[in-house]
C-alpha positions as CSV (number, residue, x, y, z in Angstrom):
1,X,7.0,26.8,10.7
2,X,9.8,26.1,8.3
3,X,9.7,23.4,5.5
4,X,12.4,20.7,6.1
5,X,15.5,21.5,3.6
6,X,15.8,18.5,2.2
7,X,12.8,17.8,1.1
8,X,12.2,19.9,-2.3
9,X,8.6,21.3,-2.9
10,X,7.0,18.9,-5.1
11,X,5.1,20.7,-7.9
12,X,2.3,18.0,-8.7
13,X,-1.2,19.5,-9.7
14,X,-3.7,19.4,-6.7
15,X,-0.9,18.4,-3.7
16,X,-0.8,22.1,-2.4
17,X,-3.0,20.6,0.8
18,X,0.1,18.2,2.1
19,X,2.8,21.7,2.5
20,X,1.8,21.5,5.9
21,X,2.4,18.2,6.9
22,X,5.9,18.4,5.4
23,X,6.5,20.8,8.4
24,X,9.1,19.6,10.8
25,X,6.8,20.4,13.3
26,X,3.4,20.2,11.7
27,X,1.1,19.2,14.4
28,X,-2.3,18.0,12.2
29,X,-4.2,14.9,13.7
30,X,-5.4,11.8,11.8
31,X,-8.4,13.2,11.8
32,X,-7.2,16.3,9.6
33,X,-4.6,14.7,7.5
34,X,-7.8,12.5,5.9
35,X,-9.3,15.3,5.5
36,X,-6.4,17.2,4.0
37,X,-6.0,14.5,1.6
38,X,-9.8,14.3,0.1
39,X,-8.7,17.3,-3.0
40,X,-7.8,15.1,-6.3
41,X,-4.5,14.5,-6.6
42,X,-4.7,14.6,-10.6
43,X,-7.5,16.3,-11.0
44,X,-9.4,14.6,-14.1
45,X,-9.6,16.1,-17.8
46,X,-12.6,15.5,-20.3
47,X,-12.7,11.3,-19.5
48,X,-12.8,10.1,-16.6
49,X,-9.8,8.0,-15.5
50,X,-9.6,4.0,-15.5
51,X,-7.9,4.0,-12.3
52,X,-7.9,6.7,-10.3
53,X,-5.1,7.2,-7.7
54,X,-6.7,9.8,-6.0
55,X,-9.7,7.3,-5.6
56,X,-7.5,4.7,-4.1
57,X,-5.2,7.0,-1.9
58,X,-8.6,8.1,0.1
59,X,-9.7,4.7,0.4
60,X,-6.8,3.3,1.9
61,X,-6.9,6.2,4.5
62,X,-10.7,5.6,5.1
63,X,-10.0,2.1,5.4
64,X,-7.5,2.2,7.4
65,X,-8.5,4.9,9.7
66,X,-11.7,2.9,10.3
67,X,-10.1,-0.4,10.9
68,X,-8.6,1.1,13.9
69,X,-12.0,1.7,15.4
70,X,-13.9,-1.2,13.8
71,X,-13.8,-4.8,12.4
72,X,-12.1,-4.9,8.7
73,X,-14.7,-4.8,5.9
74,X,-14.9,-4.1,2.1
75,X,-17.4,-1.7,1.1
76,X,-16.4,-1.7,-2.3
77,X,-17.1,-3.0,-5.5
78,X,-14.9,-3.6,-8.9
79,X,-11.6,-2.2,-8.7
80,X,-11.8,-0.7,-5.9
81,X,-13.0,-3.5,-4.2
82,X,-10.0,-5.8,-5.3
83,X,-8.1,-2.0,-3.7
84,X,-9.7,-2.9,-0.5
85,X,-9.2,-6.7,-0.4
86,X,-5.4,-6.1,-1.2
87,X,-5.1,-3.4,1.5
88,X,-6.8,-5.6,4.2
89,X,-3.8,-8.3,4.0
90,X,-1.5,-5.8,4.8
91,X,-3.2,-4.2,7.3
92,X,-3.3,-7.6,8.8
93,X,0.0,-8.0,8.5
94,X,1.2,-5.2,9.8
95,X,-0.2,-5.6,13.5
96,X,0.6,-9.4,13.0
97,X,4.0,-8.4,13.0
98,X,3.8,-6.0,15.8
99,X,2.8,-8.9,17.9
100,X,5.7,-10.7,17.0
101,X,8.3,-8.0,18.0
102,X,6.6,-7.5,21.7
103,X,9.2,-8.5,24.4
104,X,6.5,-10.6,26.4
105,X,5.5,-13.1,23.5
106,X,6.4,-16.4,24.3
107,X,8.3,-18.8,21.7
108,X,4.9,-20.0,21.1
109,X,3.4,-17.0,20.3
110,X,6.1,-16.3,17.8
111,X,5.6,-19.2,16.0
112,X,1.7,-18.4,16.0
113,X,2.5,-15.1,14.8
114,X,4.9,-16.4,12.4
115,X,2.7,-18.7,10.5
116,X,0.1,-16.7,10.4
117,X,2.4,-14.2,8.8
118,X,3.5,-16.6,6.2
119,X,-0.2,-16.7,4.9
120,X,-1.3,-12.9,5.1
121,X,1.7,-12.6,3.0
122,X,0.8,-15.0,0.5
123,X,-3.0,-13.5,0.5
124,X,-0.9,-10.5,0.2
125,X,0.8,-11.5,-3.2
126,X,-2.3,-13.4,-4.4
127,X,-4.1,-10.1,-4.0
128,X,-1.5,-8.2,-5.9
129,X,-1.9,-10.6,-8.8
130,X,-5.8,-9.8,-8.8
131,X,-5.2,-6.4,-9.2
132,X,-2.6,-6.6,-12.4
133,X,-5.3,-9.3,-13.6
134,X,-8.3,-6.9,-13.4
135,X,-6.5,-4.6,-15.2
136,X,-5.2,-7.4,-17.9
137,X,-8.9,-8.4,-18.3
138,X,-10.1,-4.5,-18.6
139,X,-7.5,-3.5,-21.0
140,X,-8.5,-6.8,-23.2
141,X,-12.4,-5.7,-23.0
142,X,-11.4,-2.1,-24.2
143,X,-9.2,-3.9,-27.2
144,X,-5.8,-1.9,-25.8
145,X,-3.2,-3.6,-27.0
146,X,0.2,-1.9,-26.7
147,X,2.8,-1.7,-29.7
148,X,5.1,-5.1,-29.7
149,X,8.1,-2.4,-29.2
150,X,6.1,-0.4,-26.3
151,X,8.2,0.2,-22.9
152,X,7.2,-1.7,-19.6
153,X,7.9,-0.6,-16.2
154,X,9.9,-2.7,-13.9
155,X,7.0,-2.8,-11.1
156,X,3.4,-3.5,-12.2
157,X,0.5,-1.1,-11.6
158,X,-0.6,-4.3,-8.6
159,X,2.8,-3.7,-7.1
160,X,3.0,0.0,-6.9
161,X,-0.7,0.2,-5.1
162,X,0.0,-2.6,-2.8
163,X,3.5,0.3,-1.9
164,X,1.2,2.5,-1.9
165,X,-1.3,0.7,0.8
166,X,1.9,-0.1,3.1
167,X,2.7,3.9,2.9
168,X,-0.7,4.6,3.9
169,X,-0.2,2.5,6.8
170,X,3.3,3.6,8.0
171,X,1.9,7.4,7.6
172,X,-1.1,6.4,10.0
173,X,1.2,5.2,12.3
174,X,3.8,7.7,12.3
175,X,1.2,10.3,13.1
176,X,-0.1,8.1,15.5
177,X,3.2,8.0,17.1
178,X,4.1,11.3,16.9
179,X,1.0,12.6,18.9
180,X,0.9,10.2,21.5
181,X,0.1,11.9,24.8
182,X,3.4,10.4,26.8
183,X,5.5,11.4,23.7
184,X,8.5,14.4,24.4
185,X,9.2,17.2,22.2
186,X,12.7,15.3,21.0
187,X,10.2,12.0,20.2
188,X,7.5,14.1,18.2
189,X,10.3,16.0,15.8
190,X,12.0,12.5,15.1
191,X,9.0,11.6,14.0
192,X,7.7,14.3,12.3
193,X,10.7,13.9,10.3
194,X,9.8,10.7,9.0
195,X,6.3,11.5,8.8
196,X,8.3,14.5,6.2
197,X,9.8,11.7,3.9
198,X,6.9,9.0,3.9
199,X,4.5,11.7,2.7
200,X,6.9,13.1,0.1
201,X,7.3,9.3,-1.3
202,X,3.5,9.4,-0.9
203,X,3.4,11.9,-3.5
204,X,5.9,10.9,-5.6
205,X,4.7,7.1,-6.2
206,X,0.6,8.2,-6.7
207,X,2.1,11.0,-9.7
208,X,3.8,7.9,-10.7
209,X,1.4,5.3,-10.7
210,X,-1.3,7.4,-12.4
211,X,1.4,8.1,-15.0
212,X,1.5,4.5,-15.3
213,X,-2.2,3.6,-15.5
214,X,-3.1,6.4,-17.9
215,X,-0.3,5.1,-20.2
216,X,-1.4,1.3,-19.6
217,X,-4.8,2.3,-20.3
218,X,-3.9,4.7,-23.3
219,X,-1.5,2.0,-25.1
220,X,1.5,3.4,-24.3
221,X,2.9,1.1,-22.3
222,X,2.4,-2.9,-21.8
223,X,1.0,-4.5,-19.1
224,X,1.6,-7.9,-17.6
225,X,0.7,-9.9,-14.4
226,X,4.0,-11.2,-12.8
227,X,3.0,-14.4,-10.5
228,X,4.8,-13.8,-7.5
229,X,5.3,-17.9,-7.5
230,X,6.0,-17.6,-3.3
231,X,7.4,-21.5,-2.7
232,X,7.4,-21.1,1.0
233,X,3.7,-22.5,2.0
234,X,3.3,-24.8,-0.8
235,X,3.9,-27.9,0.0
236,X,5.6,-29.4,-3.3
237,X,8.6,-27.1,-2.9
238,X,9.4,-26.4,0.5
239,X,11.6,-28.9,1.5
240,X,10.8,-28.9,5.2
241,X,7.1,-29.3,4.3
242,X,7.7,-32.0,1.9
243,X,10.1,-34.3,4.0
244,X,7.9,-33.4,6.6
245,X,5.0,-35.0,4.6
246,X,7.3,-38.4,3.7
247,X,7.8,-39.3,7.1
248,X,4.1,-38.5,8.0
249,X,3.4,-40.7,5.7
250,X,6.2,-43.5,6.7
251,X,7.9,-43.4,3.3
C-alpha cells in the first residue's frame, strides 16, 4: 500500500501505530483502529501529566465504540469524567442530527429533532465551560498563575477536546462507512480518503492540545473560561420566545 501524497508523515513521538490507517486503502476495522490507538501519544517524562491527551483520545474511542452497542454512561471520575459528560452531548447530537437529514421524517419529526438539537447543543457548550472551569479551579489549587504578559491561545483547552470528541466521532463513522458490506470499491477509497485527513487532524490537534495543557499547567501560557453566552434557548433574549411569552401572557 502506498501512503496518500498529500498527506506528509507526521513525526510526533508515539504515532508510528496510525501509518497504516493513513493508507488509501488501509482496510483495519473499528475493532483494530482502538486498538491501534491504545500506545501513548506523548509518552510521559519524570511527572505525570495534568491532562493527558492520550488518556482522553482512548476514552472517547471506548466511549464511543461502546455507545454503539450499549446505553450512554460515564465511568469516570474527575477530569475525565467531565471528558466523558462533554463527549456524551455530542454523541447525542450527532445521531440527533442524522435523524433530521432522513428523507422519511415528517415536518413534525424535524421540528422534534430540531429542538432537541437546540438543547444537546447548549448541554454541549455548558459542558465545554466545565472543562475550561476544572482546569481554572486546578491551576488556582496548584498556585499557577501565568505572567500578566504570557500568550493565550485563541481556542481554550475545553474547545480543542470538545474538536477533538467530534473527530473521534466522524473517524468512527467514516470507518463505519467505509466497511459497510453493500459498499463498492469506488465508495470504500472515497472514504478511506477522508478517513486519511480526519486522522492526520487527529494527530495534529492532540500534539497541539497537550502543547497547550502542559504550558497552561507549567505557567506558560494563560488560561480563561470563555462563556459561550448561546441566546437562542433563553428566554430573555430570543425574540420569538419572549413575544411568544407576552402574548401567552395577554400583555
Amino acid at each position: 500500500m502506498q501512503p496518500r501524497a498529500a498527506l506528509a508523515p507526521l513525526t510526533c513521538p508515539g504515532l508510528s501505530s496510525f501509518a497504516a490507517l493513513r493508507q488509501v486503502n488501509g482496510s483495519r476495522t473499528l475493532t483494530e483502529y482502538n486498538s491501534a490507538l491504545t500506545p501513548a501519544l506523548f509518552p510521559k517524562g519524570e511527572g505525570e501529566e495534568m491532562i493527558s491527551l492520550t488518556e482522553i483520545g482512548k476514552l472517547h474511542k471506548d466511549c464511543i465504540d461502546r455507545w454503539h452497542r450499549e446505553a450512554v454512561d460515564n465511568r469516570y471520575e474527575g477530569f475525565l469524567g467531565v471528558v466523558c459528560e462533554q463527549l456524551s452531548y455530542n454523541f447525542k447530537l450527532w445521531h440527533e442530527e442524522d435523524k433530521a437529514r432522513s428523507p422519511s421524517a415528517t415536518d413534525t419529526e424535524i421540528a422534534q429533532v430540531k429542538r432537541a438539537i437546540d438543547k444537546l447543543n447548549q448541554q454541549r457548550n455548558d459542558w465545554i465551560e466545565k472543562l475550561d472551569d476544572w482546569i481554572t479551579e486546578e491551576l488556582t489549587r496548584g498556585g499557577v498563575m501565568a505572567a500578566p504578559d504570557a500568550p493565550q491561545n485563541t481556542e481554550t483547552m475545553g474547545s480543542s477536546i470538545d474538536r477533538l470528541s467530534i473527530l473521534a466521532l466522524r473517524i468512527y463513522h467514516l470507518i463505519e462507512q467505509r466497511d459497510r458490506a453493500d459498499a463498492t470499491a469506488e465508495h470504500r477509497e472515497g472514504v478511506a480518503r477522508k478517513l486519511a485527513i480526519a486522522l492526520a487532524q487527529q494527530e495534529d490537534l492532540s500534539r497541539s492540545a497537550q502543547q497547550l495543557a502542559d504550558d497552561l499547567f507549567a505557567g506558560r501560557k494563560k488560561h480563561k473560561t470563555y462563556r459561550q453566552l448561546k441566546m437562542y434557548n433563553d428566554p430573555s433574549l430570543n425574540p420569538y420566545l419572549y413575544k411568544a411569552g407576552a402574548k401567552g401572557s395577554g400583555q
